[in-house]
C-alpha positions as CSV (number, residue, x, y, z in Angstrom):
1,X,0.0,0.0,0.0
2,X,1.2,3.2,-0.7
3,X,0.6,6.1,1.2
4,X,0.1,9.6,0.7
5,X,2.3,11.8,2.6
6,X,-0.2,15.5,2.8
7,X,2.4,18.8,3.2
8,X,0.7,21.7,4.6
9,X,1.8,24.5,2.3
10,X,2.2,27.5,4.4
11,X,1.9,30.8,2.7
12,X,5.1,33.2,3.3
13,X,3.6,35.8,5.4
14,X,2.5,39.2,4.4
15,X,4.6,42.1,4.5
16,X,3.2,45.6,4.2
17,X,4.0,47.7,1.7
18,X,6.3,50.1,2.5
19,X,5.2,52.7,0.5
20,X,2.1,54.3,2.4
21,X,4.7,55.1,5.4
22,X,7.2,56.5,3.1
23,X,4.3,59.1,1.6
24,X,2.8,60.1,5.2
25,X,6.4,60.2,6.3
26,X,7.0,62.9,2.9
27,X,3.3,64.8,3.7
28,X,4.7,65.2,7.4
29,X,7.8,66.6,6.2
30,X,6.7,68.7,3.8
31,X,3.6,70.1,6.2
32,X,6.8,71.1,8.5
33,X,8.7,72.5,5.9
34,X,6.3,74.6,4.5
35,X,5.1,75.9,8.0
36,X,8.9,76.5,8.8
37,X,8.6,78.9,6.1
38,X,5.7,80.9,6.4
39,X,5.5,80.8,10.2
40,X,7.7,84.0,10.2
41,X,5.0,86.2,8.1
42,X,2.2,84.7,9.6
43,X,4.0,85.9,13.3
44,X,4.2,88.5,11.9
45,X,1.0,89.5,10.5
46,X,-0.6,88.2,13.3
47,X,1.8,90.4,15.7
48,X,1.9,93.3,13.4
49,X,-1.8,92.9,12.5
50,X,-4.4,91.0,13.9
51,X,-3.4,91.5,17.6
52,X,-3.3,95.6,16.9
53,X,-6.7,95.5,15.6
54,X,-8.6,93.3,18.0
55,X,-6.7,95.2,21.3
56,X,-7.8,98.5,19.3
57,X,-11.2,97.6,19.1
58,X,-11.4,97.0,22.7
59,X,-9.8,99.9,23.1
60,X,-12.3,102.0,21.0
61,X,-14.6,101.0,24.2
62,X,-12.8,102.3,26.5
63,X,-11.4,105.5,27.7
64,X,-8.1,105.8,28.1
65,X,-4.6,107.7,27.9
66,X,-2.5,105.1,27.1
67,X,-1.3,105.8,30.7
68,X,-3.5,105.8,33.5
69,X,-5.8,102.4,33.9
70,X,-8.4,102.6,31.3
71,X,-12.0,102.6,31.8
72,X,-15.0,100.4,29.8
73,X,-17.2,103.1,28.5
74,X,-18.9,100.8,25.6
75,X,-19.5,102.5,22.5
76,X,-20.1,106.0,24.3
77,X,-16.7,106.9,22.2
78,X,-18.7,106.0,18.9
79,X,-21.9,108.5,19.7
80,X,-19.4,111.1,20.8
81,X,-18.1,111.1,17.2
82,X,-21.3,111.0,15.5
83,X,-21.9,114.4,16.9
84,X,-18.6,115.8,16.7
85,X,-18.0,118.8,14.6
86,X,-14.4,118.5,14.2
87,X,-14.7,115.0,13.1
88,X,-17.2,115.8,10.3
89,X,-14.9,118.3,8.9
90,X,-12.4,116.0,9.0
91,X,-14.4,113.6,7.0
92,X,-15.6,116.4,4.2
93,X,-12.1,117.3,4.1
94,X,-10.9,113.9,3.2
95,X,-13.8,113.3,0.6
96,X,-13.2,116.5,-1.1
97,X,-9.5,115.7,-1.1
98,X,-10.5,112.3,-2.1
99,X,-13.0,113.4,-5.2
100,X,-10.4,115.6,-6.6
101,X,-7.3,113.6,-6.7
102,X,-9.0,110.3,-8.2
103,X,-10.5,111.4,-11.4
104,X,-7.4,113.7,-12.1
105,X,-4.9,111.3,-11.3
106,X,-6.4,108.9,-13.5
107,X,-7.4,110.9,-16.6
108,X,-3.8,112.6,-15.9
109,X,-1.9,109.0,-16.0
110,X,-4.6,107.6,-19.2
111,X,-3.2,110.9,-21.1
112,X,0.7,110.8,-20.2
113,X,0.6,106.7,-20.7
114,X,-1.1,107.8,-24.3
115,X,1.7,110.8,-25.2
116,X,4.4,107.7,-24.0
117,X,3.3,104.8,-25.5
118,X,5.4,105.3,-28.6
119,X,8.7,104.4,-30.2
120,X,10.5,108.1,-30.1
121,X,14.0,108.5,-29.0
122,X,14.6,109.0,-25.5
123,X,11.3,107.6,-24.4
124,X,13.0,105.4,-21.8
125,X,14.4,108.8,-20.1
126,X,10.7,110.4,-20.3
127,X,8.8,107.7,-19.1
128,X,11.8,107.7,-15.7
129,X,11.0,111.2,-15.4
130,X,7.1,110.9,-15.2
131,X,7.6,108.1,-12.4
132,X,10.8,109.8,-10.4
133,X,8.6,111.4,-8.3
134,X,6.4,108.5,-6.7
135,X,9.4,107.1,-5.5
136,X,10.4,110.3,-3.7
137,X,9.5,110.0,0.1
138,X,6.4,111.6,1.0
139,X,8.6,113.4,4.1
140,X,11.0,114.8,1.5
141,X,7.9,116.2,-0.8
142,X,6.6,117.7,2.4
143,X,9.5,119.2,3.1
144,X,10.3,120.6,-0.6
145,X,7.3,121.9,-1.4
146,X,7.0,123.8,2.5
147,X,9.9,126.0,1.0
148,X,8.6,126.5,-2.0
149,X,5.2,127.6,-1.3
150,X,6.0,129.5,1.9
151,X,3.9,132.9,2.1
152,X,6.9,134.9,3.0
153,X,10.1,133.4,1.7
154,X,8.9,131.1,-0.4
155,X,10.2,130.2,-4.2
156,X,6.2,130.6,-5.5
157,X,5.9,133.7,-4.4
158,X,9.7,134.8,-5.7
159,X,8.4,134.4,-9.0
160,X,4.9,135.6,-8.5
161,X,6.1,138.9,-7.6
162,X,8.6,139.2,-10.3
163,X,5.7,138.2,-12.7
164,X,3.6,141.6,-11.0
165,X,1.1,139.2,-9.7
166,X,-0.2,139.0,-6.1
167,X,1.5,137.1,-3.4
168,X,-0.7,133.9,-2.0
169,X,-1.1,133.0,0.9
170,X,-0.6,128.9,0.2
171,X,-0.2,126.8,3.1
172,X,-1.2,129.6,5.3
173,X,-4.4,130.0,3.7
174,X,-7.1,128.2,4.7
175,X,-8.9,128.4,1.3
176,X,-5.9,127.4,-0.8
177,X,-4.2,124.9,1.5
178,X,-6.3,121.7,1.1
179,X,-6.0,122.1,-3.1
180,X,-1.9,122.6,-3.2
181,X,-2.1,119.1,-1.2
182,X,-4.2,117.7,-3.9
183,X,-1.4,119.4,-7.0
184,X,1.5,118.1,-4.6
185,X,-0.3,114.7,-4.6
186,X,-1.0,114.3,-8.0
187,X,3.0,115.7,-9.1
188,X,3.8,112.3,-6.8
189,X,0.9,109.6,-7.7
190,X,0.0,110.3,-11.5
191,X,3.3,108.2,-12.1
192,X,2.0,105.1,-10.7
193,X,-1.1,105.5,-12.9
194,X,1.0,106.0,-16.0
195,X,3.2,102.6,-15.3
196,X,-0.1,100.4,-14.9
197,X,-1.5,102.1,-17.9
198,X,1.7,101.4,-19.9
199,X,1.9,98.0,-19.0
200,X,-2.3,98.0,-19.8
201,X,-1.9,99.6,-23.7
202,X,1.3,97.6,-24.3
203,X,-1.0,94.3,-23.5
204,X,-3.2,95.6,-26.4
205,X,-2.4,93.2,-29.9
206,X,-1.0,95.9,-32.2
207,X,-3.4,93.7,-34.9
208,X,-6.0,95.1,-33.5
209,X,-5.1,98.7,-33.3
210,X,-3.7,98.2,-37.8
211,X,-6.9,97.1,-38.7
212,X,-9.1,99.4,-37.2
213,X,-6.7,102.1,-39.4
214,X,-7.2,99.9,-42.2
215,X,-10.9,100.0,-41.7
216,X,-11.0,103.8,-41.4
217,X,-10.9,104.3,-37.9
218,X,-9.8,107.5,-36.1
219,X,-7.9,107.6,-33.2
220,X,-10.9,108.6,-31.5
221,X,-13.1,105.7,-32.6
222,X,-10.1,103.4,-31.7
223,X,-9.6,104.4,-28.6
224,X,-12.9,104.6,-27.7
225,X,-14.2,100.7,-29.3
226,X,-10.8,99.2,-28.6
227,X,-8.1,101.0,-26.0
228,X,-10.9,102.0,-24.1
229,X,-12.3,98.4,-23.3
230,X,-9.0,96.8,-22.8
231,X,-8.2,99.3,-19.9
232,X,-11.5,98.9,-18.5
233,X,-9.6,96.4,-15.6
234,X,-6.9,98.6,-15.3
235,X,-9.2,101.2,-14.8
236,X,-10.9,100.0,-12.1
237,X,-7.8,98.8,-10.2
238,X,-6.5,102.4,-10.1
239,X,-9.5,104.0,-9.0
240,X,-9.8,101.4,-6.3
241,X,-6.3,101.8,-5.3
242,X,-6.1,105.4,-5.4
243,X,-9.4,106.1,-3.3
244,X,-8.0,103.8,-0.7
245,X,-4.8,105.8,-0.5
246,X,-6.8,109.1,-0.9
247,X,-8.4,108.7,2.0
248,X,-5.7,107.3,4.3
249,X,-4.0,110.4,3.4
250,X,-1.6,111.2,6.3
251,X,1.9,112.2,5.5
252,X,1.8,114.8,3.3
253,X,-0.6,116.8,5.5
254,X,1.6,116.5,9.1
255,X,4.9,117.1,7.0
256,X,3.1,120.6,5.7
257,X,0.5,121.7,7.3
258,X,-0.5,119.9,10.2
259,X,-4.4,120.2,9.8
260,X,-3.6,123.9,9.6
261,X,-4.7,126.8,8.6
262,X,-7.8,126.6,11.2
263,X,-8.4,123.1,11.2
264,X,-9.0,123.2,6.9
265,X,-6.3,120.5,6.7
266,X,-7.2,118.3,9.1
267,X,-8.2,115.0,7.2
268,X,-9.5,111.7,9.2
269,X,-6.0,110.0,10.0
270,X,-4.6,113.0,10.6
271,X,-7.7,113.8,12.9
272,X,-6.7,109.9,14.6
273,X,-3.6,111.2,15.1
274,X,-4.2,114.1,16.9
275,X,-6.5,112.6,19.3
276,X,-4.0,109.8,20.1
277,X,-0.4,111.7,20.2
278,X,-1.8,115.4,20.9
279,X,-4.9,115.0,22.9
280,X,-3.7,111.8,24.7
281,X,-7.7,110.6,23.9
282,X,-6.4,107.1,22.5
283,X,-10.2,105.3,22.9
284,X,-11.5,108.2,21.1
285,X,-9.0,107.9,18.4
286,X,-9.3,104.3,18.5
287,X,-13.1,104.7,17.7
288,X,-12.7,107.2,15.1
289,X,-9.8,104.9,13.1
290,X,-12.2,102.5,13.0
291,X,-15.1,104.3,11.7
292,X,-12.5,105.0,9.1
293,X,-11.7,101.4,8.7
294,X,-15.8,100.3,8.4
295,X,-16.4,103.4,5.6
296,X,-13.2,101.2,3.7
297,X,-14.7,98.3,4.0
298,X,-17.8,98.8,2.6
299,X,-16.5,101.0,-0.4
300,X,-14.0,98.5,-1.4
301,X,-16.9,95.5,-1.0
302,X,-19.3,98.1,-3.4
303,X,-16.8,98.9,-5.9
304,X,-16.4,95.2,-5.5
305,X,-20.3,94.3,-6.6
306,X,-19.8,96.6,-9.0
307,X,-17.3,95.5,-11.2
308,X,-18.8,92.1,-10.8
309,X,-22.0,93.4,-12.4
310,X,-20.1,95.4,-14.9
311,X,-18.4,92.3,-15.5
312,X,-21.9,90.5,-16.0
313,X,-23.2,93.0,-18.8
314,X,-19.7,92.6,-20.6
315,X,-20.2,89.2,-20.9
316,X,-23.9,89.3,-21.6
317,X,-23.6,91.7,-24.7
């Protein structure tokens, strides 16, 4: 008889695969890696930023001197300023300032962009000297243009007289002082307008512009069916930027006139300022920088609707 020897095969035994660890090992290391390098800006940001503004807004309910302990007060700070007469010329102030220098910085950078948006010798130099002057420090505008349009020894005048025309008052007038900050403004921000429209028209395809000639176009027509439409993004960007910085104006007015002549100066941050550093009313000016900071935020989020709806229309037609 023969018999049958059974052998128990035994399977080898499972090893796992190796390469599930390896990729949460890499996703571990990578997480680290990348939080290694933005950990410093978001400290920062959060230091610089977020903390500020959260201890300010508890400090816009409170009254305080930044010295003495401070005490809760609510939003008694906010109803003081709704019925403050300083503050609300502080606020016309900055809107007329605001409603001047937009549209003229704009339609002044659209028209140099348009003169320098050729091939003519020595454009390179004229577009550097259109855009020296944004780069100059608002402190060292402040400072030039306080000698220059002095009332008594001032360059301005100099010239004024020897032309046998009155001597102005400027700075030290309190119907003329708010408008020179609006010409000293726009001699320093029409060059930023005129770079992002350069870059704008030279984005335009040259076919474009050659045909409409062909076809008869003038430069009129051209710019109105086809310049005109291409910087219709630019053109919101810059007026968005530029009322921003309009009415954060602070620089230029406490290098030259601080909120002088009689208070015609005196625009909102300038107006925070002087609560906080002069008055020593830091939950006051607390309050009224964030007023400033809640009439931002909704104009950025209508301009914002806006161009989405705009936007909409385009598309539409």
């Amino acid at each position: 008889m023969s018999t049958r020897m059974r052998v128990a095969v035994v399977p080898p035994p499972t090893v796992a695969s190796p390469q599930p660890r390896i990729k949460r090992r890499r996703g571990h290391g990578e997480a680290g890696a990348a939080w290694a390098y933005v950990s410093p800006a978001a400290l920062i940001i959060l230091g610089l930023g977020i903390l500020p503004m959260a201890w300010s807004l508890v400090l816009s309910m409170q009254s305080s001197d930044l010295i003495t302990p401070p005490q809760w007060i609510g939003l008694k700070n906010y109803e003081v300023i709704s019925q403050d007469p300083s503050f609300r010329a502080a606020v016309v102030h900055t809107l007329v300032y605001t409603a001047l220098f937009v549209p003229l910085a704009i339609a002044a950078g659209l028209g140099l962009a348009l003169l320098l948006n050729r091939e003519i010798r020595f454009i390179g130099f004229y577009r550097t000297l259109v855009f020296v002057p944004f780069v100059v420090s608002a402190t060292a505008q402040g400072v030039l243009f306080s000698f220059i349009f002095d009332s008594h020894f001032g360059l301005a005048n100099a010239i004024l007289h020897r032309l046998h025309i009155p001597t102005q008052g400027f700075f030290a007038d309190e119907h003329q002082a708010l408008y020179l900050l609006v010409l000293i403004a726009l001699w320093s921000g029409v060059g930023f307008c005129v770079v992002v429209y350069l870059a704008g028209l030279q984005d335009i395809s040259k076919d474009l512009i050659e045909a409409a000639a062909i076809d008869g176009a003038g430069r009129v027509a051209t710019f109105r069916h086809i310049i005109w439409p291409a910087l219709r993004p630019v053109t919101v960007f810059l007026v968005v930027w530029e009322t921003l910085q309009a009415l954060q104006v602070f620089d230029m007015v406490f290098v030259t006139t601080r909120g002088g002549p009689l208070e015609s100066t005196t625009v909102v941050v300038f107006f925070v300022w002087q609560q906080a550093f002069e008055v020593f009313n830091a939950g006051y000016a607390a309050a009224a920088a964030y007023v400033l900071a809640f009439g931002l935020l909704v104009l950025s989020i209508g301009i914002r609707f806006a161009q989405r709806r705009d936007d909409k229309e385009v598309s539409r037609s």
